[in-house]
C-alpha positions in Angstrom: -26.7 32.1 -11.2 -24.9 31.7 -8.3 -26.8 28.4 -7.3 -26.2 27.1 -10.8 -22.4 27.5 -9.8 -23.1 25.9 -7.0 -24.5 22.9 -8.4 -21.9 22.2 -10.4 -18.8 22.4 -8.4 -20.7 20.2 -5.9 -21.6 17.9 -9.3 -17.5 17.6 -9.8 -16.3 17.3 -6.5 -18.9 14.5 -6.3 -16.7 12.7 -9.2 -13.2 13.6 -8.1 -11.7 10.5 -6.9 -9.9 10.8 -3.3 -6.6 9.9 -2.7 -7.0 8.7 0.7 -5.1 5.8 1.7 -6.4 3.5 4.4 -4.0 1.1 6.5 -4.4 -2.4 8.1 -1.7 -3.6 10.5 -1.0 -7.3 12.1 1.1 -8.3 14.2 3.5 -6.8 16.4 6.0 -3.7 15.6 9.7 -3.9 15.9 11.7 -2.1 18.2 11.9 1.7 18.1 15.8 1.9 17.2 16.6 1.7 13.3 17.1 -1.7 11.8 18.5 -4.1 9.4 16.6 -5.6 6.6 17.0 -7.4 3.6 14.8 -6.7 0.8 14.3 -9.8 -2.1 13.2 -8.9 -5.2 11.0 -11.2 -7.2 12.5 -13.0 -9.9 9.5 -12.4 -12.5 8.9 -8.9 -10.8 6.8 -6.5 -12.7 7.8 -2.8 -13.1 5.0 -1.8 -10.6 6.3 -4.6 -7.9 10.0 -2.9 -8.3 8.6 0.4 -8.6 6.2 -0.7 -5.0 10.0 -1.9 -3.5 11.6 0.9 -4.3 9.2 3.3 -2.8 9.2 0.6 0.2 13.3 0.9 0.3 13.0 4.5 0.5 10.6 4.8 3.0 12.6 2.6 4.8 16.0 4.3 4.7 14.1 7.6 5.6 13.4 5.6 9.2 17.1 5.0 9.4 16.8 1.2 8.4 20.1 0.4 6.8 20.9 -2.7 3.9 23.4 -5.3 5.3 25.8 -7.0 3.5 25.3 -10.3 6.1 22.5 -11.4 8.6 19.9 -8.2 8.6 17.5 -8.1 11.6 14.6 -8.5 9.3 13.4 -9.7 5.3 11.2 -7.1 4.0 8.8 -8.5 1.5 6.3 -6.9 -0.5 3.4 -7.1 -2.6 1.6 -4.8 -4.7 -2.1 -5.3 -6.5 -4.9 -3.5 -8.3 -8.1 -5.0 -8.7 -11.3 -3.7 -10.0 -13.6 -2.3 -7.1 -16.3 -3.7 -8.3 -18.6 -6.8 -6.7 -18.1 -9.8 -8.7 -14.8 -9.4 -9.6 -13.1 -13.0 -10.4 -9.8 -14.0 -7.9 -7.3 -16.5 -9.1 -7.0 -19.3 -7.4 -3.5 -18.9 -6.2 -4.1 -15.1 -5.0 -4.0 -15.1 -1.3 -7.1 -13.8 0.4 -5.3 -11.4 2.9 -3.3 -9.4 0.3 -6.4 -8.3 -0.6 -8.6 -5.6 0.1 -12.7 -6.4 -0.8 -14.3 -4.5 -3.2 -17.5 -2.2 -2.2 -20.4 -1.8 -4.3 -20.1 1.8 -6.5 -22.6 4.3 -6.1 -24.1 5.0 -9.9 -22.9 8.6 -9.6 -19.4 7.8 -9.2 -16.8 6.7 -11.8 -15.2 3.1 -11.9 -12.2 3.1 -9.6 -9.4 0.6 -8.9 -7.8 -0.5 -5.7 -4.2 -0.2 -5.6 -3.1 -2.0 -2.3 0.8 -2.4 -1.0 1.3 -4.4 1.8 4.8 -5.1 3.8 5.9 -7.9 5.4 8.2 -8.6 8.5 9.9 -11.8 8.2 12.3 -13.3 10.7 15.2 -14.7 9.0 16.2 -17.3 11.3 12.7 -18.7 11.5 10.8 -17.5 8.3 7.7 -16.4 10.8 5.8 -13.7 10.0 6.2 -10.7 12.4 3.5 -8.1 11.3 2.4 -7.0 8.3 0.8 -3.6 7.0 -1.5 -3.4 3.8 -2.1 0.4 2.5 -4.6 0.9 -0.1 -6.6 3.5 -1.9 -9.0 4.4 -4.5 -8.1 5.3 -8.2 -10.0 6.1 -11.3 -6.1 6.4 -13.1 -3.1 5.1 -13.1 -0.6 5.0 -10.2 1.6 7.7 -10.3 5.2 8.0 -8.3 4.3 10.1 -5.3 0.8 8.2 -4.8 3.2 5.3 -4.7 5.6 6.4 -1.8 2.2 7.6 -0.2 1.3 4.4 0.1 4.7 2.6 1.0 5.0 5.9 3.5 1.9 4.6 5.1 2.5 0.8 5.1 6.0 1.4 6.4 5.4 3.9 9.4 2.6 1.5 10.7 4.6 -1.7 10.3 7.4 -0.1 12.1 6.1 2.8 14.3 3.0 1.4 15.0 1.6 4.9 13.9 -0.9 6.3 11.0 0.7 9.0 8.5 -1.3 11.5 6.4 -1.5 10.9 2.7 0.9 13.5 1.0 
């Protein structure tokens, strides 16, 4: 009995998707005092791209990063995709390969899963250069929910910014 319990909590564990959120940083981070930014939104933004810059904003004004009316230390942009994690999968042409995270080739036992990736961009005003950029991503068989969300802006932001890895809520 008791290894027939066994074999199936080990059987659904096996299937439960995990909600860790890996992060990729380039570039340099700012300085350690709070900052100024400027954050664009997209004219044809989606609600998951506004719901991705919110989370971002948030993250941001937690740090102590403030909104300026005139010249902000920095242009925050963002991005947010899900793809199928899945070999094969088609890109569009006019998707840029490093907003991207590559797909990895499912185990049979495991359910299909998407990649939701975030990344956040440092942009010099003055000069339009990049400054660094952080890309969070994870691993979901559902939707994106609201604090899976700011787990990932959380991420993206305290690498771009502190140069540091946070925990996934």
């Amino acid at each position: 009995m008791f290894s027939a319990v066994l074999l199936v909590v080990g059987t659904t564990t096996a299937c439960v998707p995990s909600s860790r959120i890996d992060v990729v940083h380039t570039g340099l981070a700012p300085a350690s005092a709070p900052q100024t930014y400027l954050l664009p939104q997209a004219a044809a933004a989606t609600p998951d791209d506004r719901r991705a810059a919110q989370a971002v904003e948030r993250q941001l004004n937690a740090r102590g990063w403030s909104s300026p009316s005139a010249s902000p230390d920095w242009k925050v942009e963002t991005a947010y995709v899900v793809r199928a994690n899945s070999v094969g999968v088609i890109k569009h042409e006019d998707e840029s390969e490093v907003w991207l995270v590559q797909p990895e080739r499912r185990a049979w036992w495991r359910r299909k899963s998407n990649i939701h990736a975030l990344s956040v961009r440092l942009v010099q005003p003055a000069t339009g250069e990049e400054f660094g950029r952080a890309t969070a991503h994870t691993h979901l068989v559902g939707p994106m929910n609201e604090s899976l969300m700011d787990g990932l802006a959380a991420a993206a932001v305290s690498r771009m910014v502190e140069g540091v890895a946070v925990t996934a809520p």
